[in-house]
NUMI-618624 format. One line per 2 residues: number of its first residue (from 1); for each residue x, y, z of C-alpha. Coordinates in nm, 4 decimals. Example, Ala and Ser with C-alpha at 12.3 -4.5 7.8 and 13.67 -1.06 7.14 Angstrom:
<rolums>
1 = 1.2300/-0.4500/0.7800  1.3670/-0.1060/0.7140
</rolums>
This chain:
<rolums>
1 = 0.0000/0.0000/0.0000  0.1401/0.3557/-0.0940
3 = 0.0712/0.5971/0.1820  0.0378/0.9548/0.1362
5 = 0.4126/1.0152/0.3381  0.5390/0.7557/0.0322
7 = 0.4235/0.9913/-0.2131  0.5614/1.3107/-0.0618
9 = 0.9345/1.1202/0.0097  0.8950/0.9875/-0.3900
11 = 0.7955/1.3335/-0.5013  1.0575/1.5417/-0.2792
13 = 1.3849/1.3297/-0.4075  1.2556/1.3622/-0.7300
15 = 1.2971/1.7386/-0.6873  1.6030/1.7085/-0.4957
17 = 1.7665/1.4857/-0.7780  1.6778/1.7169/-1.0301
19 = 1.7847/1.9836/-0.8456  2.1530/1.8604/-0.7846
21 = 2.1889/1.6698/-1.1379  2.3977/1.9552/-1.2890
23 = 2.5698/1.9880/-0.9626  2.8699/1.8600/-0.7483
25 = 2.7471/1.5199/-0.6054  2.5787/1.5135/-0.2766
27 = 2.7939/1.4023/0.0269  2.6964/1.1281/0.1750
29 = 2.5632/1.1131/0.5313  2.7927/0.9606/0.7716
31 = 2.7733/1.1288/1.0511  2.7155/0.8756/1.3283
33 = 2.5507/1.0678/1.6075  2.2926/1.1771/1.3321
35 = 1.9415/1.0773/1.3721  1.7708/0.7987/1.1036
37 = 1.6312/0.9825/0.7856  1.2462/0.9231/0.9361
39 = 1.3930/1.0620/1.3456  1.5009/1.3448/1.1049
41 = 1.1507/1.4021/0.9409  0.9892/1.4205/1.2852
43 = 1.2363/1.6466/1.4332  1.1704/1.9011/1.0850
45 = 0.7999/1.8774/1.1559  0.8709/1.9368/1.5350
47 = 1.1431/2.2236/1.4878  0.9132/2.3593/1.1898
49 = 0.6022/2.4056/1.4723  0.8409/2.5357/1.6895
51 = 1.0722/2.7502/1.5086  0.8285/2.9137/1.2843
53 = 0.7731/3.2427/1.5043  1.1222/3.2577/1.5539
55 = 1.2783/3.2816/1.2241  0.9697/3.5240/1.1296
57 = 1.0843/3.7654/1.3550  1.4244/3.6727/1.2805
59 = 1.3711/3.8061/0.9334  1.2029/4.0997/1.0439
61 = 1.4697/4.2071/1.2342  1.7610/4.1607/0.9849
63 = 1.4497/4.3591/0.7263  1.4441/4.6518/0.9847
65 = 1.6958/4.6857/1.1924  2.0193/4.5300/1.0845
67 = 2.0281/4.5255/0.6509  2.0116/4.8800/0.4905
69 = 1.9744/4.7566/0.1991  1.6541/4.5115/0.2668
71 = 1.4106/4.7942/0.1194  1.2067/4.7916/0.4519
73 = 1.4474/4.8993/0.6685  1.3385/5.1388/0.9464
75 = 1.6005/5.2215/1.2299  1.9229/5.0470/1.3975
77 = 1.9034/4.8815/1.6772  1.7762/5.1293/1.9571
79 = 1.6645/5.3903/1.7408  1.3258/5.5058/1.6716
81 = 1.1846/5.5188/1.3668  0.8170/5.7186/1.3404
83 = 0.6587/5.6667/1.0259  0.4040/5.9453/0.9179
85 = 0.1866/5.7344/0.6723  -0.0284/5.4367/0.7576
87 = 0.0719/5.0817/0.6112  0.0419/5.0307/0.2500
89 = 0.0613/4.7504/-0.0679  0.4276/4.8465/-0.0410
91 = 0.4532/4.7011/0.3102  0.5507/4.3619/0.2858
93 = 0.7769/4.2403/0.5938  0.4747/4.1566/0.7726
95 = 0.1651/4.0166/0.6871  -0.1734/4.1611/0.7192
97 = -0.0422/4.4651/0.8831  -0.2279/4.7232/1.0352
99 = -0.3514/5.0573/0.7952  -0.5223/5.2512/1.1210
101 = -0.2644/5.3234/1.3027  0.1317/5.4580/1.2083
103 = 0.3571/5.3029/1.3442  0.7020/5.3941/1.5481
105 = 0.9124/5.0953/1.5281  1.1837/5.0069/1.7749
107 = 1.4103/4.7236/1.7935  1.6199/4.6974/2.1279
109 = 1.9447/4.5649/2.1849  1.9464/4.4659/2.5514
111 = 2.2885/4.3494/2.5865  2.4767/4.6011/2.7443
113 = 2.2322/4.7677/2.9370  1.8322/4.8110/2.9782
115 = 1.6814/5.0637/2.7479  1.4140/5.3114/2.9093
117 = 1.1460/5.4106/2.6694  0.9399/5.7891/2.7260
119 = 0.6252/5.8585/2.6537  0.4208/6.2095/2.6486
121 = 0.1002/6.3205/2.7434  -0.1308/6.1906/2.5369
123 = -0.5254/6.3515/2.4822  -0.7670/6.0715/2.6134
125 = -0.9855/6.0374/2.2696  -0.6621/5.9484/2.0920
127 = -0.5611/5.5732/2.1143  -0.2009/5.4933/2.1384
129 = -0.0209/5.1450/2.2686  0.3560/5.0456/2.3184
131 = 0.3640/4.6608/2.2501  0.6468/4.5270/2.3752
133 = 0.7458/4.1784/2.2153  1.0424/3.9555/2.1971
135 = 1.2254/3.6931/2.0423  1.0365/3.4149/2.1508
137 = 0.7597/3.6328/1.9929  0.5862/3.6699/2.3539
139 = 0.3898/3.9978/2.4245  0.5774/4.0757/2.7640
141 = 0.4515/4.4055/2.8051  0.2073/4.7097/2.6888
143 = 0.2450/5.0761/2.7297  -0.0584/5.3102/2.6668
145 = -0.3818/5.4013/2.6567  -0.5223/5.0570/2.7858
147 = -0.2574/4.9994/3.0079  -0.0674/5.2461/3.1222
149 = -0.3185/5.5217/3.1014  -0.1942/5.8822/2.9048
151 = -0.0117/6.0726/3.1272  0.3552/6.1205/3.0648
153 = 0.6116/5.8190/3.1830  0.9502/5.6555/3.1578
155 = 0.9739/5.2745/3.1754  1.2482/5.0234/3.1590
157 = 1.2573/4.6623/2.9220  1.5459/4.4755/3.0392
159 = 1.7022/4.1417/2.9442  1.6794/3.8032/3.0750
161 = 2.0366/3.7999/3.2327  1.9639/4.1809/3.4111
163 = 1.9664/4.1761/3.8137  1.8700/4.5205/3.9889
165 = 1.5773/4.7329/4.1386  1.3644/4.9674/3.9650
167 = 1.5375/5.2917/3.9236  1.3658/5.5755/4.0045
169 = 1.2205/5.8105/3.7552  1.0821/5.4458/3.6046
171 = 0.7316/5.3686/3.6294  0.7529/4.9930/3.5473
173 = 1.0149/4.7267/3.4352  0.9238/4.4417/3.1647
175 = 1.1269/4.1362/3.1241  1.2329/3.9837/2.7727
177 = 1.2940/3.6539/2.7470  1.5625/3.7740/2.4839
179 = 1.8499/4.0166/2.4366  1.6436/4.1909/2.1431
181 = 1.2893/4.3239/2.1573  1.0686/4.4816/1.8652
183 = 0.8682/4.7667/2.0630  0.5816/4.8206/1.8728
185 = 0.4234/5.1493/1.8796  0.0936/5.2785/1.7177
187 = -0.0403/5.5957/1.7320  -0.4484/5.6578/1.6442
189 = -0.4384/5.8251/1.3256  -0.8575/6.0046/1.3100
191 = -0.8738/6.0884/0.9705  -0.5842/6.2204/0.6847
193 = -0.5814/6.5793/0.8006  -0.4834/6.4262/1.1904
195 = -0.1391/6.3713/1.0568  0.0349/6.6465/1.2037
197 = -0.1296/6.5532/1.5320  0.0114/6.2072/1.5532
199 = 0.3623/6.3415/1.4446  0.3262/6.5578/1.7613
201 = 0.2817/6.2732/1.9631  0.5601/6.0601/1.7492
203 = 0.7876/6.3517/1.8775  0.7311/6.2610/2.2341
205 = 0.8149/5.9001/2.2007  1.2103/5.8418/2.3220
207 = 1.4100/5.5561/2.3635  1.7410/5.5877/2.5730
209 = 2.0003/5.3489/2.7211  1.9638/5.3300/3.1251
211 = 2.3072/5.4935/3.1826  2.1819/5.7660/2.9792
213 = 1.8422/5.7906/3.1711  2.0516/5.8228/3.5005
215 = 2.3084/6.0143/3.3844  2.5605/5.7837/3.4942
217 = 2.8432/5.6671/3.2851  2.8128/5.3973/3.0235
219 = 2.9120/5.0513/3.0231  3.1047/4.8760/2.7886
221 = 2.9570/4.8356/2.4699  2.8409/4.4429/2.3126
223 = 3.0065/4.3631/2.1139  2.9179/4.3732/1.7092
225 = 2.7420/4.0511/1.5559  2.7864/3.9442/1.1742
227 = 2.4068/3.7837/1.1660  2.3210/3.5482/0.9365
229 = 2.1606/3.7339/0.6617  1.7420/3.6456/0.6687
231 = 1.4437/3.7948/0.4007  1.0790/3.7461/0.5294
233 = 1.0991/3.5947/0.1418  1.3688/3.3666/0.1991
235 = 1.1833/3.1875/0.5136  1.0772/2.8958/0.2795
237 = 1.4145/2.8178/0.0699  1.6138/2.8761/0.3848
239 = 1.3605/2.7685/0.6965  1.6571/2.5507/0.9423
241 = 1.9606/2.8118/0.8084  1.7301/3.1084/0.9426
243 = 1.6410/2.9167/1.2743  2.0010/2.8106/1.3731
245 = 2.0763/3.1849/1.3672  1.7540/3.2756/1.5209
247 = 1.8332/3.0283/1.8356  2.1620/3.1781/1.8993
249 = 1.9803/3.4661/2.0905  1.7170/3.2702/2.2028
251 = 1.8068/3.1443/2.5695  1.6794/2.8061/2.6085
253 = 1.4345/2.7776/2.9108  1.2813/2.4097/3.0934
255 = 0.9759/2.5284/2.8190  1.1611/2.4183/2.5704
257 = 1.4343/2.1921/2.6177  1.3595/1.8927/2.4814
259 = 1.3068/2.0561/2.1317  1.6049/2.2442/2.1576
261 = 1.8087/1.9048/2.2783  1.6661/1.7145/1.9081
263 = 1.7424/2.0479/1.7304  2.1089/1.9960/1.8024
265 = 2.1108/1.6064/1.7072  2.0606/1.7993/1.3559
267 = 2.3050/2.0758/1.3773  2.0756/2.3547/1.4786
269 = 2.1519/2.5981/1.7925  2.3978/2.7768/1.9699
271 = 2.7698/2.6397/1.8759  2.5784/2.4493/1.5950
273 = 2.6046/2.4801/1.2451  2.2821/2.3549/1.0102
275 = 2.4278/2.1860/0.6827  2.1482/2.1041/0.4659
277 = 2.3531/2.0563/0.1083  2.5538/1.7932/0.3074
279 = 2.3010/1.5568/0.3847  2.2128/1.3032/0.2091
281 = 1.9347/1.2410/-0.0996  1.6870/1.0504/0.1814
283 = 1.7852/1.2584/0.4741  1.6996/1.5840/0.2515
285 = 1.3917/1.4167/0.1660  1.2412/1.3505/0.4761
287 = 1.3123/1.6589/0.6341  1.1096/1.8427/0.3499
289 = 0.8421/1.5988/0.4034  0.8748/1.7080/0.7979
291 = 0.8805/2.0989/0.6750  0.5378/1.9995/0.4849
293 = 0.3737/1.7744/0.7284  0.4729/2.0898/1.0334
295 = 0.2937/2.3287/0.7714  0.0473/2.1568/0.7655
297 = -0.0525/2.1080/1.1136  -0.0079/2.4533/1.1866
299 = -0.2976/2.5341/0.8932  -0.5124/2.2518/1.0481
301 = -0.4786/2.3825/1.4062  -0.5578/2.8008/1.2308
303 = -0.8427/2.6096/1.0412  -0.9829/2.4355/1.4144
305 = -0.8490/2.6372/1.7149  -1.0255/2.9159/1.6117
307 = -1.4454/2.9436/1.7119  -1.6721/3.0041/1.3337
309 = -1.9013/3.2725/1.4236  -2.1308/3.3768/1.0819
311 = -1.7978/3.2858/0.8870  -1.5436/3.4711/1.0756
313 = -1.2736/3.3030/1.3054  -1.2746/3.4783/1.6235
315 = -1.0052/3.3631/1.8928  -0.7574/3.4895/2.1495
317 = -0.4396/3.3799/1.9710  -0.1705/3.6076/2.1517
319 = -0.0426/3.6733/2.4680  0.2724/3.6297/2.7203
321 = 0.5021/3.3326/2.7864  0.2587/3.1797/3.0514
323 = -0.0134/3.2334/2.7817  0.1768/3.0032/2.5435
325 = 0.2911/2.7429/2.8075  0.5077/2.5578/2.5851
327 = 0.1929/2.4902/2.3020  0.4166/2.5339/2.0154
329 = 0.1817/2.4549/1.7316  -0.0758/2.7431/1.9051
331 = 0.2270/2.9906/1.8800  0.3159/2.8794/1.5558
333 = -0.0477/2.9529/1.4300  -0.0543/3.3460/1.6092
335 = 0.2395/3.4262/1.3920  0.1182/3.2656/1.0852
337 = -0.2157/3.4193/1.1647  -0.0626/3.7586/1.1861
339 = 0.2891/3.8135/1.3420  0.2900/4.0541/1.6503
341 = -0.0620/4.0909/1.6731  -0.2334/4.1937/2.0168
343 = -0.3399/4.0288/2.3235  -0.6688/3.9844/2.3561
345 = -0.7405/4.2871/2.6322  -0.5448/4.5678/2.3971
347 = -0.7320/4.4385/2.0460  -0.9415/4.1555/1.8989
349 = -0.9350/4.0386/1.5292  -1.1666/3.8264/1.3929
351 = -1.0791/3.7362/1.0254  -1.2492/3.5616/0.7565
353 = -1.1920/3.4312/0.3983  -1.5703/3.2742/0.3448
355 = -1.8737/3.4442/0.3448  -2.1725/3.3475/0.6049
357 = -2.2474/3.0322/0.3928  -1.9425/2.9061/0.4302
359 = -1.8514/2.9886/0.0174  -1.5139/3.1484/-0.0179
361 = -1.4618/3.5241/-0.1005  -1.3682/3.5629/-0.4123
363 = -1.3784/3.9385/-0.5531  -1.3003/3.8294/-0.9382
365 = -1.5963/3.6212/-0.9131  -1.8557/3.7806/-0.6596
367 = -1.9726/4.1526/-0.4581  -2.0641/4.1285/-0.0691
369 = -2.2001/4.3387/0.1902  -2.0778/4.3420/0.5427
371 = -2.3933/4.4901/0.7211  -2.3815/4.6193/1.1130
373 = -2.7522/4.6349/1.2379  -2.8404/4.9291/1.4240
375 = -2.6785/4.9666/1.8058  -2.4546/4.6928/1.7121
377 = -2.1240/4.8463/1.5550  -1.8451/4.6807/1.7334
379 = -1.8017/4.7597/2.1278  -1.5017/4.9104/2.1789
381 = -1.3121/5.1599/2.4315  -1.0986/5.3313/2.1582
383 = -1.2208/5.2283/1.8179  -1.2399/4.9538/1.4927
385 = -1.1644/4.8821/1.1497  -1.2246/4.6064/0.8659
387 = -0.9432/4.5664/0.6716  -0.8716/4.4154/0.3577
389 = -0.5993/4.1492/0.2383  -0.5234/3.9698/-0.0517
391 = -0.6122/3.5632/0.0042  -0.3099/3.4981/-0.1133
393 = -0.0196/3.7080/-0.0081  -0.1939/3.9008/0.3436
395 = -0.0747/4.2176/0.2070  -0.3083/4.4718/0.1445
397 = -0.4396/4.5787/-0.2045  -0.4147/4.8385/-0.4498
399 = -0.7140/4.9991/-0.5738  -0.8300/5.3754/-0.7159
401 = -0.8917/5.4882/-0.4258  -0.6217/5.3799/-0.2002
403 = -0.8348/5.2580/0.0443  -0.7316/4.9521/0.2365
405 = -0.9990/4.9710/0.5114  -1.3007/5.1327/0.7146
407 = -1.2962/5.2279/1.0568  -1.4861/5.3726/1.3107
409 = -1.3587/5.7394/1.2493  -1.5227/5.7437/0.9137
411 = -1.8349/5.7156/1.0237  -1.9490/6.0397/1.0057
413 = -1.8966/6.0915/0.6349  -2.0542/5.7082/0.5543
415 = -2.4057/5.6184/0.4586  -2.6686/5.4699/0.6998
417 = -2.9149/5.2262/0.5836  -3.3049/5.3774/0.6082
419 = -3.3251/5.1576/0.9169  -2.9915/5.3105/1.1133
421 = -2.7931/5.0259/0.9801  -2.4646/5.0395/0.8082
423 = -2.4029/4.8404/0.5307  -1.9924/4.7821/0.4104
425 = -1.9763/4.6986/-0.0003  -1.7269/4.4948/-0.0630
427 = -1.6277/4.4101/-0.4076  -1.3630/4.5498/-0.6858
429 = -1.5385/4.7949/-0.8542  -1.6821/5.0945/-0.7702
431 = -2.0403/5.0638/-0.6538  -2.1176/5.4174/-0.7906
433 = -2.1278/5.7570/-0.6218  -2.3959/5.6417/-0.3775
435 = -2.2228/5.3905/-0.2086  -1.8466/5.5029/-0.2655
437 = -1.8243/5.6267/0.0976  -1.8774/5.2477/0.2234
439 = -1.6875/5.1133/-0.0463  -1.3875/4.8067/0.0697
441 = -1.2150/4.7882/-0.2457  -1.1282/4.3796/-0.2913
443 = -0.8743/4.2257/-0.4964  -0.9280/4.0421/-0.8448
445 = -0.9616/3.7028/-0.6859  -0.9479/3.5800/-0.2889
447 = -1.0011/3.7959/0.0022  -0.9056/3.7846/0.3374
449 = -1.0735/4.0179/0.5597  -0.9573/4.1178/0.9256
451 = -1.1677/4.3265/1.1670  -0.9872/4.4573/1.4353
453 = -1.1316/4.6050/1.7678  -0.8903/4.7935/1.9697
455 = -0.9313/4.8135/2.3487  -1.2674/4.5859/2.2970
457 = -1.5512/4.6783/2.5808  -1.5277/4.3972/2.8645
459 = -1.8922/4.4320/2.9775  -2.1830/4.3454/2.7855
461 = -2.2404/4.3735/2.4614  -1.8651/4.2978/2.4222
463 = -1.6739/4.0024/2.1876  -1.5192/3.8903/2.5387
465 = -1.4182/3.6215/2.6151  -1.3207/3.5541/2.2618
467 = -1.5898/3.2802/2.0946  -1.8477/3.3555/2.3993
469 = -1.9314/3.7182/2.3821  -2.2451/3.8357/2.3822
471 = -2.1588/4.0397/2.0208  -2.0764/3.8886/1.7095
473 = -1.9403/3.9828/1.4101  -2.1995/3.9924/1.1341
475 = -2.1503/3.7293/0.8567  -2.0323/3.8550/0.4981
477 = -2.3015/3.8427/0.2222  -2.2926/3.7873/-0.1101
479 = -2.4977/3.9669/-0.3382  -2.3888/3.8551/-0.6983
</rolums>
């Protein structure tokens, strides 16, 4: 009997022979302490689930902060960069990014010393969050409205190895996990003419090593590191290369030991080196089959974990290291799902790619409506969008107008249904004057829409807890 695994192994030495026939010859593998071809394949699909966040944000990193030349590079390390435009089709380090609010992007290097990040004043009606995440791709932290509240304050983010009190002049101290944390910031934009507003409060955002802060003299400095060159598009071709140079700044905890202790039986981790042209023809094989087989499990557990309400996923994906617990393939799904999204308290996003039968979107083929019955727009504290993504790529898509979503702060110049409803049209071409104001431009084929509530309402009517609120997301209709 052929099994489906039988098929995959025949299929991926097929490719792996024709990719090395006009090449040296593959070395054979003879490295005793190596695991069997099939330990190997279950050690890919292990290291896959597990490593999966890591080399994303690996790749992020070397995009932002470390190669100049990478086309979405921001800032070095402990610099801020404030952009004054919201996320576009241009955008594509991370998938379905956010177009509400611009972001100030930080990546900290906590090896020599803690960093303190300052915030200003902020005016209550304007939303604004620090997210604080880190290499293990755990939110450890929040800053802002939500959290922190918008009076003026300095705070510290230290590394895992720091041992001290809280200064003063420092409000709070977060932990990372890791030597190097993305702080995410995002600042409300209300409508285009807002800009110079959010700038303002951009201006008041400062990142500064402790010493600094203190005034005190500073230590010495870490020293440089050549990393291991990473592309968010190179994350396929390159998956175990990326994550051996991801783990080296990845302390290992009792979380995750055991995966770490097979990861090295295969040349991956700190002191390791990953060799994938030197194994050989079966070992290759398998461990693409592994790759696959991890993949797929991770789509699986996006395509169950989540609760269907009227055809949109709605779930509580994100959160801290205790949130996680060691659940690998759960982590592995938040990233896929949408790297360094929000806990579940600071903003909820239910997403869809079917409408409320069940049919998939499909712009090239159909026009929907996304309609929010009177007194039932989404409860939130601060405010909400729907977004739109290609059902391909997650990017966002080009279109006339350059719209890429609708949100709350639009409402005034949108049109209400005769019965105080308001109805979202959602197709590629324009529905005519009438209707332009509510327009969601789609793509030319799949769709992938994500609503996002920021600062969601706790009491009733409110999505919380995720799947059991007492309001739902209305289900997308199709109309054509």
């Amino acid at each position: 009997m052929i099994t489906k695994r039988d098929l995959l192994r025949s299929a991926a030495i097929g490719a792996l022979v024709a990719a090395t026939a006009n090449s040296t010859a593959v070395i054979a593998q003879d490295k005793a302490e190596w695991p069997s071809p099939l330990e190997a394949k279950d050690i890919a699909e292990e290291g896959f689930i597990y490593g999966l966040p890591l080399v994303m944000n690996y790749a992020v990193m070397q995009e932002f902060a470390v190669n100049r030349d990478s086309g979405q590079f921001k800032a070095p390390f402990n610099e801020i960069n404030n952009m004054h435009q919201v996320a576009s089709p241009e955008d594509t380090a991370i998938i379905t990014p956010n177009s509400d609010t611009p972001y100030s992007i930080l990546w900290l290097d906590l090896r020599a010393e803690p960093m303190v990040i300052s915030v200003p004043a902020v005016e209550k009606d304007r939303y604004y969050s620090v997210q604080l995440i880190d290499g293990n791709t755990y939110n450890i932290g929040y800053i802002g409205s939500r959290a922190t509240g918008t009076e003026p304050g300095s705070y510290l983010v230290v590394g895992p190895d720091w041992k001290g009190e809280k200064p003063k002049g420092i409000k709070q101290v977060f932990r990372s996990t890791t030597p190097f944390v993305f702080a995410n910031f995002r600042t409300q934009l209300i409508n285009v003419e807002d800009m110079p507003n959010v700038e303002k409060v951009q201006a008041g955002y400062k990142a500064q090593p402790l010493s600094a802060f203190l005034k005190q003299p500073a230590p010495t400095a870490a020293p440089e590191i050549a990393f291991v060159p990473a592309s968010t598009a190179g994350i396929k071709d390159n998956f175990f290369q990326y994550l051996d140079a991801a783990l080296q700044f990845v302390p290992e905890t009792s979380r995750d030991q055991a995966i770490r202790a097979k990861l090295a039986t295969i040349g991956i981790g700190p002191g390791k080196t990953f060799e994938f042209k030197e194994l050989s023809l079966e070992h290759k094989a398998e461990m693409l089959i592994g790759v696959k087989q991890g993949d797929d499990k991770i789509n699986k557990w996006l395509a169950s974990g989540n609760k269907p309400i009227n055809g949109w996923n709605v779930s509580s994906l994100l959160g801290d290291e205790v949130f996680f617990n060691g659940d690998w393939l759960r982590r592995a799904g938040a990233a896929k799902a949408g790297l360094y999204g929000n806990d579940a308290v600071e903003a909820m996003y239910p997403f869809t790619r079917t409408d409320a039968t069940g049919e998939p979107l499909d712009g090239s083929k159909h026009k929907y409506t996304l309609t929010f019955p009177p007194g039932q727009l989404p409860p939130v504290n601060a405010f909400w969008s729907v977004t739109m993504y290609d059902g391909k790529s997650q990017f966002l898509v080009k279109n006339p107008i350059n719209r890429y979503l609708i949100n709350s702060p639009m409402l005034p110049g949108m049109q209400r249904d005769a019965d105080g409803s308001l109805t979202l049209y959602i197709q590629k071409d324009n529905p005519g004057a009438g209707k332009e104001a509510n327009w969601l431009p789609a793509p030319d084929g799949t769709i992938y829409l994500v609503m996002r509530l920021y600062w969601p309402k706790t009491t009733p009517p409110s999505i919380l807890p995720a799947g059991k609120g007492t309001w739902q997301p209305p289900g997308v209709k199709r109309v054509s």
